[in-house]
Chimera marker file (.cmm) of the C-alpha trace (Angstrom):
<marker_set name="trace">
<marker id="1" x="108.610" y="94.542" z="85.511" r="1" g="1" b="0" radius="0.5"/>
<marker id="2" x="106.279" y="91.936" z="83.280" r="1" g="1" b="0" radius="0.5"/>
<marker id="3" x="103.314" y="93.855" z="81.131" r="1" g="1" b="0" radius="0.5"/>
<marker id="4" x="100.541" y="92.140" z="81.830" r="1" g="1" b="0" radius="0.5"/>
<marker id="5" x="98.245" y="94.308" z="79.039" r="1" g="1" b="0" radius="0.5"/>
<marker id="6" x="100.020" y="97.208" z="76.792" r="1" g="1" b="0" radius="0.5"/>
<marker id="7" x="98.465" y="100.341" z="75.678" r="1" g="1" b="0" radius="0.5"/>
<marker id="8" x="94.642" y="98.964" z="75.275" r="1" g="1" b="0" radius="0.5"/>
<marker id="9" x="91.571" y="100.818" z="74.879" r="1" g="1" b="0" radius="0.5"/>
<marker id="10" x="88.905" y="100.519" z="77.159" r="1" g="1" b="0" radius="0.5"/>
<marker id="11" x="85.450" y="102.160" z="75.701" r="1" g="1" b="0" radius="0.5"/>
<marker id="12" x="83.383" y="104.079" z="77.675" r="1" g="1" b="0" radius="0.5"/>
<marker id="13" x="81.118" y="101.438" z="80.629" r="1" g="1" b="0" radius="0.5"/>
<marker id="14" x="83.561" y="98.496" z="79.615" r="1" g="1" b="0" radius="0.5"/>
<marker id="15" x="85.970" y="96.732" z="81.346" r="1" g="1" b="0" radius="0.5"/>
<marker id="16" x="89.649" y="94.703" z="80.537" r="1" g="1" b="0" radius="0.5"/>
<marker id="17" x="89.982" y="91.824" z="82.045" r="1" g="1" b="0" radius="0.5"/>
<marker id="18" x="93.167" y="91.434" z="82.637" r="1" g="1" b="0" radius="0.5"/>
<marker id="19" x="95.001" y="87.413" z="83.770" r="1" g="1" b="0" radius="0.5"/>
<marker id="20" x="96.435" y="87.009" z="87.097" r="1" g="1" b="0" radius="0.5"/>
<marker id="21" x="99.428" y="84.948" z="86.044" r="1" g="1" b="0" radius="0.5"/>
<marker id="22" x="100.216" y="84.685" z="89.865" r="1" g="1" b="0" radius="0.5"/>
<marker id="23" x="100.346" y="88.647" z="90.940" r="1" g="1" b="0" radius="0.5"/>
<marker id="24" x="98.758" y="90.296" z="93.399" r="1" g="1" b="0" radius="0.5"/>
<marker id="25" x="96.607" y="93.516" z="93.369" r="1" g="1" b="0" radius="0.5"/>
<marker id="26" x="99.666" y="95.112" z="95.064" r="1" g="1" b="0" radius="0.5"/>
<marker id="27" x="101.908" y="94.533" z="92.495" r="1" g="1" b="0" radius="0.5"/>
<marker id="28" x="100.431" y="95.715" z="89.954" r="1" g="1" b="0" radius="0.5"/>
<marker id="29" x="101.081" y="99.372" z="88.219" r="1" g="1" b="0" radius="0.5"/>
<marker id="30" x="98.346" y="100.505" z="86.325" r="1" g="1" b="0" radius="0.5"/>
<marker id="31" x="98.730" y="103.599" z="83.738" r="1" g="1" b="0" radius="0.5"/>
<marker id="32" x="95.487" y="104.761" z="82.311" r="1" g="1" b="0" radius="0.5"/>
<marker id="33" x="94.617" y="107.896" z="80.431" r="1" g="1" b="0" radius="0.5"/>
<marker id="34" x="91.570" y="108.513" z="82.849" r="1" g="1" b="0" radius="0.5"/>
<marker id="35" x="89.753" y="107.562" z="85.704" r="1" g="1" b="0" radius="0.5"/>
<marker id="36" x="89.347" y="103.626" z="86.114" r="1" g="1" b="0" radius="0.5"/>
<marker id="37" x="88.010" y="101.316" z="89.136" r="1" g="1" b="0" radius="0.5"/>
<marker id="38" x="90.264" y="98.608" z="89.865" r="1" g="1" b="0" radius="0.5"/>
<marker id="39" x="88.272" y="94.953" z="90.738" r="1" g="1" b="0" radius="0.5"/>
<marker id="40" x="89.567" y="91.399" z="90.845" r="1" g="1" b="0" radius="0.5"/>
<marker id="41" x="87.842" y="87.771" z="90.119" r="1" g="1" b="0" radius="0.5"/>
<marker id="42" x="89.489" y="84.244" z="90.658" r="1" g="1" b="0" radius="0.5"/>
<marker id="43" x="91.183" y="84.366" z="87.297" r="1" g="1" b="0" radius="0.5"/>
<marker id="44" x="91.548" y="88.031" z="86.462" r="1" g="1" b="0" radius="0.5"/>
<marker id="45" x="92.313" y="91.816" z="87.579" r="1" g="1" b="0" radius="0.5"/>
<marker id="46" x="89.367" y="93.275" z="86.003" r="1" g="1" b="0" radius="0.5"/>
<marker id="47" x="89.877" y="97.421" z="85.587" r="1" g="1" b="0" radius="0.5"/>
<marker id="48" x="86.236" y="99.336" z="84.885" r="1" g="1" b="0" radius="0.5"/>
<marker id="49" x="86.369" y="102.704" z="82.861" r="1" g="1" b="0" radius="0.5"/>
<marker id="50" x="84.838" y="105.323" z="85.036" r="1" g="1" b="0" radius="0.5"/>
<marker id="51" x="85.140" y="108.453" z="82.285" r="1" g="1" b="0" radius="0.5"/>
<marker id="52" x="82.039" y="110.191" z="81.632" r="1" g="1" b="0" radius="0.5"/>
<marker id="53" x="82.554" y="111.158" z="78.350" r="1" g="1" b="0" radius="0.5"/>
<marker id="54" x="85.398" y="109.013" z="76.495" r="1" g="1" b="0" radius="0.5"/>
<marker id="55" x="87.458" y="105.777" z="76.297" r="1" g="1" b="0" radius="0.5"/>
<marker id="56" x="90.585" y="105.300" z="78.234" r="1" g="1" b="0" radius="0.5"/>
<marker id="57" x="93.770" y="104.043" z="77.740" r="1" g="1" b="0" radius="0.5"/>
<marker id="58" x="95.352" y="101.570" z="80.317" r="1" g="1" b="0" radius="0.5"/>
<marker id="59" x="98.972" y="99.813" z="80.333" r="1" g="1" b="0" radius="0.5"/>
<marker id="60" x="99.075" y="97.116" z="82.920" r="1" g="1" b="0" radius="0.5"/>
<marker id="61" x="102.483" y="95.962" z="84.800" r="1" g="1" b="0" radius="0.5"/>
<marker id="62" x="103.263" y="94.053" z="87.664" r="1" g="1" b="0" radius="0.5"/>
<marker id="63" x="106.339" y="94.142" z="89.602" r="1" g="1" b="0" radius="0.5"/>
<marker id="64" x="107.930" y="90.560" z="90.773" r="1" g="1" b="0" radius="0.5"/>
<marker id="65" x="108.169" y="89.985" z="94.529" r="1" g="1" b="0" radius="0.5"/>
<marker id="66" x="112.135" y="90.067" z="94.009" r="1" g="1" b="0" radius="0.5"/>
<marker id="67" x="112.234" y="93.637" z="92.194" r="1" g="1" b="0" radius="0.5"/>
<marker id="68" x="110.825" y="95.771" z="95.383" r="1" g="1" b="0" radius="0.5"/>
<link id1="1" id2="2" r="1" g="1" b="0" radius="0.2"/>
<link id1="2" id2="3" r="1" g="1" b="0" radius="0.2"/>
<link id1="3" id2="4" r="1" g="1" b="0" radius="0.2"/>
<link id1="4" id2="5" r="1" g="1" b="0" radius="0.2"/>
<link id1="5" id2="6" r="1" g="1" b="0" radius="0.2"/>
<link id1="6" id2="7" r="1" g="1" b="0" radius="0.2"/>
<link id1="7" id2="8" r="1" g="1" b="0" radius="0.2"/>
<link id1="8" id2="9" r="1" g="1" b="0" radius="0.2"/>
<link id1="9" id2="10" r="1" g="1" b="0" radius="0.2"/>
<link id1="10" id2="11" r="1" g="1" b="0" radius="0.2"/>
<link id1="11" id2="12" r="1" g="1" b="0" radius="0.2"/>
<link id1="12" id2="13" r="1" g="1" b="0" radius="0.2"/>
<link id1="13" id2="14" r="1" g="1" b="0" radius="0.2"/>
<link id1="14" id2="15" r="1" g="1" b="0" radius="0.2"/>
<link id1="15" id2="16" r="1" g="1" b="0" radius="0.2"/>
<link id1="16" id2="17" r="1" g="1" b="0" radius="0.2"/>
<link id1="17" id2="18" r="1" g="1" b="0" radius="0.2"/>
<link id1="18" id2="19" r="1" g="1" b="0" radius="0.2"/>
<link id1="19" id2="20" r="1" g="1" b="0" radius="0.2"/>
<link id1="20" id2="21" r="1" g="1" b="0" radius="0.2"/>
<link id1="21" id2="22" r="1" g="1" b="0" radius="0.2"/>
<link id1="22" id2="23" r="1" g="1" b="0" radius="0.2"/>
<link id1="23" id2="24" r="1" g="1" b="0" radius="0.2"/>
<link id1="24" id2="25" r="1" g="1" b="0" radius="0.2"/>
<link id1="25" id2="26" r="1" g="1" b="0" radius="0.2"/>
<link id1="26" id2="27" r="1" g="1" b="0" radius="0.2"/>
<link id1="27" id2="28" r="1" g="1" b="0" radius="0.2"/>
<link id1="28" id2="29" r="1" g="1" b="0" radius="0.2"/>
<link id1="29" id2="30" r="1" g="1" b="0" radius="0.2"/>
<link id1="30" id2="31" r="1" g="1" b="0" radius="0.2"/>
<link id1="31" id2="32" r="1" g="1" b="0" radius="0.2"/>
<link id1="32" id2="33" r="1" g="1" b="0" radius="0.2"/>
<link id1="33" id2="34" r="1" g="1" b="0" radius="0.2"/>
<link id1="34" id2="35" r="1" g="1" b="0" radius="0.2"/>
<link id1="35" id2="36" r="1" g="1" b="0" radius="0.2"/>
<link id1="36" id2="37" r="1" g="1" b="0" radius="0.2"/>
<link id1="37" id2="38" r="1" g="1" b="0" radius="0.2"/>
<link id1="38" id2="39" r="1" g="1" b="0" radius="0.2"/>
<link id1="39" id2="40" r="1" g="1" b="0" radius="0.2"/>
<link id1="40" id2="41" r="1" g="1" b="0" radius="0.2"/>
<link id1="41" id2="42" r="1" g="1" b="0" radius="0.2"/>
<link id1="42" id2="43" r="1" g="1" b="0" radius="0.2"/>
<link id1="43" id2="44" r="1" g="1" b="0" radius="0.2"/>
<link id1="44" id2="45" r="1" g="1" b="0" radius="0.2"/>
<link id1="45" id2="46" r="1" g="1" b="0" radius="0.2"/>
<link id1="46" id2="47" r="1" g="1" b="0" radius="0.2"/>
<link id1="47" id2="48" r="1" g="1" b="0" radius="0.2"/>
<link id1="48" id2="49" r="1" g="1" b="0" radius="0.2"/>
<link id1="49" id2="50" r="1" g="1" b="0" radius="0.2"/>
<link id1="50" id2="51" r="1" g="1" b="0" radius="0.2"/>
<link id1="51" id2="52" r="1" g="1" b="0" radius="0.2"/>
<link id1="52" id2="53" r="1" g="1" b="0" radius="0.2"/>
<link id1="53" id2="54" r="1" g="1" b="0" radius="0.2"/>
<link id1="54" id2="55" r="1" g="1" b="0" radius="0.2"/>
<link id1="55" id2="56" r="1" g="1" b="0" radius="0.2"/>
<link id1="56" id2="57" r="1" g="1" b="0" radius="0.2"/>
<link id1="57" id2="58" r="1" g="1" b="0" radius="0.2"/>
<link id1="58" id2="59" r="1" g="1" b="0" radius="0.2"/>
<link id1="59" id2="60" r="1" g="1" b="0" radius="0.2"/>
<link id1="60" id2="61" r="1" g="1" b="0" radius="0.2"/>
<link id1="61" id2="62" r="1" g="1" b="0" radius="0.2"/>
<link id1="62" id2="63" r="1" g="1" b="0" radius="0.2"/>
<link id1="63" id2="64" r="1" g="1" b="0" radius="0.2"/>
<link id1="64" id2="65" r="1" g="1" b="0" radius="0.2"/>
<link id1="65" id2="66" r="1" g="1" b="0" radius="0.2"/>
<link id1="66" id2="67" r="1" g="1" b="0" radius="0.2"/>
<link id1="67" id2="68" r="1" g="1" b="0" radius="0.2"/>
</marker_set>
């Protein structure tokens, strides 16, 4: 698996935009300390914070067609 983004903070109403680099949205494994809405752009995966009340924490991989 690549790590496209490692252990960052996403404040409360933000968003990480996060490069393609060639995935697609189904390769991608997202870890995240809360609640998050996953969007994409041209360029970028682009993951919202949906928590309330705090800040979320969000590791981003994506697995390589050859790895399934």
């Amino acid at each position: 698996m690549v790590t496209l983004a490692a252990n960052k903070v996403v404040p409360l109403a933000r968003m990480l935009y996060v490069p393609k680099q060639g995935f697609r949205r189904e390769q991608l494994v997202i870890e995240a300390s809360g609640p998050y809405a996953l969007h994409e752009n041209e360029e970028h995966f682009v993951i919202q914070n949906r928590d309330c009340c705090r800040a979320i924490l969000v590791t981003v991989r994506a697995q390589p067609e050859g790895d399934r």
